[in-house]
C-alpha positions as a Python dict, from the first residue, in 0.01 Angstrom:
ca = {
    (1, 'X'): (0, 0, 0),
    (2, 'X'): (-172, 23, 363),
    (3, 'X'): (-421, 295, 206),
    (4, 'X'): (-576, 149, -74),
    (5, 'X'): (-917, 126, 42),
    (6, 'X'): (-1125, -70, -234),
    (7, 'X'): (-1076, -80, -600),
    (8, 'X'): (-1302, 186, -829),
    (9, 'X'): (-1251, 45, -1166),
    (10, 'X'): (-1008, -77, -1395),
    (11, 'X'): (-828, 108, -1704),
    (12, 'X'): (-840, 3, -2089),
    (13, 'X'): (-737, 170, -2334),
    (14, 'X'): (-913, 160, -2633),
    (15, 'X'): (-906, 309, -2994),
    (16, 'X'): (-1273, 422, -3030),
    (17, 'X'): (-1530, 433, -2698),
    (18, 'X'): (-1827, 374, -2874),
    (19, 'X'): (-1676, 52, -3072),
    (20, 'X'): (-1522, -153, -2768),
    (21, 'X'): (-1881, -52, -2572),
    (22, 'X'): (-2078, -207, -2796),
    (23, 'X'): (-1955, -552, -2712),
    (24, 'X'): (-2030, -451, -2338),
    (25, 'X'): (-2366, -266, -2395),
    (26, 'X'): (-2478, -618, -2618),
    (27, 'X'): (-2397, -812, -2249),
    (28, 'X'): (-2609, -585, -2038),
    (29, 'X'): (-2388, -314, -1907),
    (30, 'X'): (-2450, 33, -1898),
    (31, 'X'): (-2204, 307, -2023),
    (32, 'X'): (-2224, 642, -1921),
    (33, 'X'): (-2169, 987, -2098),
    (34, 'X'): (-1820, 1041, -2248),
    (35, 'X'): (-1643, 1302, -2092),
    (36, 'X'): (-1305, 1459, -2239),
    (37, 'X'): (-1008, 1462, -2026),
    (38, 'X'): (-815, 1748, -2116),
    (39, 'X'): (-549, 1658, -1807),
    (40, 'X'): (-488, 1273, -1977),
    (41, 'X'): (-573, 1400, -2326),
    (42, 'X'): (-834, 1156, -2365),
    (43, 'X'): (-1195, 1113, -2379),
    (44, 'X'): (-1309, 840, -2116),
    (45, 'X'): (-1625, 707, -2041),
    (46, 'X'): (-1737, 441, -1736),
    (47, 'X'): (-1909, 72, -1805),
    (48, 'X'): (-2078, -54, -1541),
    (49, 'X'): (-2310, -405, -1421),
    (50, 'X'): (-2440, -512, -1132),
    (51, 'X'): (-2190, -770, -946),
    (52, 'X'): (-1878, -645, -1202),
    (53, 'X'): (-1606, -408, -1133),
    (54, 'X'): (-1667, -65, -1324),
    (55, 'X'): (-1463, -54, -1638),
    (56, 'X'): (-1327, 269, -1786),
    (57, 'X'): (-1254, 302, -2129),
    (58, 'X'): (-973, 554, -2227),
    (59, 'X'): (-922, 693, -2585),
    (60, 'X'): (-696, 951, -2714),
    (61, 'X'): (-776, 1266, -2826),
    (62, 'X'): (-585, 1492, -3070),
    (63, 'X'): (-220, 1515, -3018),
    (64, 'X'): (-20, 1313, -2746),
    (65, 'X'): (-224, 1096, -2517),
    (66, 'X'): (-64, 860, -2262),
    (67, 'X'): (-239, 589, -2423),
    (68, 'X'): (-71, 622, -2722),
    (69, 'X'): (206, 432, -2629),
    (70, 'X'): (-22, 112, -2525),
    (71, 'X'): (-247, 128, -2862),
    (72, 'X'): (45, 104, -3086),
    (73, 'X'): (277, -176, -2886),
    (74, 'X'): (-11, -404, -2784),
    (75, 'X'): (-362, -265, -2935),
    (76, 'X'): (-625, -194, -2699),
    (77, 'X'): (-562, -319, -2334),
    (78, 'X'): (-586, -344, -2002),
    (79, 'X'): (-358, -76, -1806),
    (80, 'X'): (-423, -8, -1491),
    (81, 'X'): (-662, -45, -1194),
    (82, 'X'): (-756, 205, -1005),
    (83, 'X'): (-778, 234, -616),
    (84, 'X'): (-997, 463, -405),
    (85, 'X'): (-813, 638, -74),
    (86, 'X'): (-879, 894, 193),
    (87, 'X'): (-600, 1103, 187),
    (88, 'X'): (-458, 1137, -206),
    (89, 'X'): (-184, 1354, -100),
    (90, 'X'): (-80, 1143, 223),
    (91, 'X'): (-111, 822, -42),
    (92, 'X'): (133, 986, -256),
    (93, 'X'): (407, 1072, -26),
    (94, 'X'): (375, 695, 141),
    (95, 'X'): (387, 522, -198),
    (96, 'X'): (658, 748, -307),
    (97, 'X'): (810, 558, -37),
    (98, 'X'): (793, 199, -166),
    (99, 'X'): (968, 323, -477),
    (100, 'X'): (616, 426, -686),
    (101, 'X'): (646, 738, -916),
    (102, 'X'): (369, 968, -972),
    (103, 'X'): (318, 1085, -1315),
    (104, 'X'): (194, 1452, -1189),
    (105, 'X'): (47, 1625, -880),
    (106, 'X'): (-289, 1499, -771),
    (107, 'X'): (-525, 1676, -1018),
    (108, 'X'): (-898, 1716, -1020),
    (109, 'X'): (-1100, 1478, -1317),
    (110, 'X'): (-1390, 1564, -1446),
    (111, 'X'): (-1495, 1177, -1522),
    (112, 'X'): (-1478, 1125, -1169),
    (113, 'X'): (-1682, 1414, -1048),
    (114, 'X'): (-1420, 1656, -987),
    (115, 'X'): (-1241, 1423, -704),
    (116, 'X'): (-911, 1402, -737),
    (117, 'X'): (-678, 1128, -895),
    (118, 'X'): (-302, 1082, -920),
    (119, 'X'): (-141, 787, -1164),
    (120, 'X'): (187, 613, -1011),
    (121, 'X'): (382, 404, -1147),
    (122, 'X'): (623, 87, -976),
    (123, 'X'): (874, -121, -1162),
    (124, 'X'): (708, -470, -967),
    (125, 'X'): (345, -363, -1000),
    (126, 'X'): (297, -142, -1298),
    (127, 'X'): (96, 159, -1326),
    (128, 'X'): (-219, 249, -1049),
    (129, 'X'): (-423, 517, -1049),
    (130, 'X'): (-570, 664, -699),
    (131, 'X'): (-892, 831, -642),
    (132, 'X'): (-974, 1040, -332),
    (133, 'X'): (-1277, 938, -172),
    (134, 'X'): (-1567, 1176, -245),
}
């Protein structure tokens, strides 16, 4: 995991943005505009504070989401953090190495300003999401 530079934010997935920001919003943090995935399916939107990691909040949209899953076994939940790299593809093919999965091709998200991000997943460690450095 040599190229996991810093960690961007971490992944919950939630039922309903707006009701699982409130509690955040009433502590001081700030959310930002909801954007709609249309690669995950989802609608996400970013929480941030000053001396906290950045929190994303992930909600399905219509049809399939791959939140879906984690709403109905456990309810909304923490599911993944997210790391920031240099390389995305290089990443990849040397985590594909120590036996993580990608779920797709590195894509381009429009939550995180068009950079691109990849979701892997490892039967030790769970599921991470990468973010190319913008």
């Amino acid at each position: 995991m040599k190229h996991l530079e810093s960690v961007d934010h971490i992944g919950y997935a939630v039922r309903d943005i707006a009701t699982t920001a409130r509690y955040y919003t009433a502590a001081g943090w700030q959310l930002s505009e909801v954007y709609e995935e249309r690669v995950q399916n989802a609608r996400i939107a970013f929480l941030r504070r000053e001396g906290f990691p950045t929190i994303e909040l992930v909600s399905p949209l219509e049809g399939k989401s791959p939140v879906d899953n984690i709403l109905k076994q456990v309810g909304c939940s923490t599911y993944h953090v997210c790391y920031v790299v240099e390389d995305i593809n290089q990443a990849v093919e040397d985590l594909y190495e120590e036996d993580f999965k990608p779920l797709f091709f590195p894509v381009e998200s429009v939550a995180m300003e068009n950079r691109k991000i990849c979701y892997l997943y490892n039967m030790q460690l769970g599921l991470i999401e990468l973010v190319e450095r913008g």
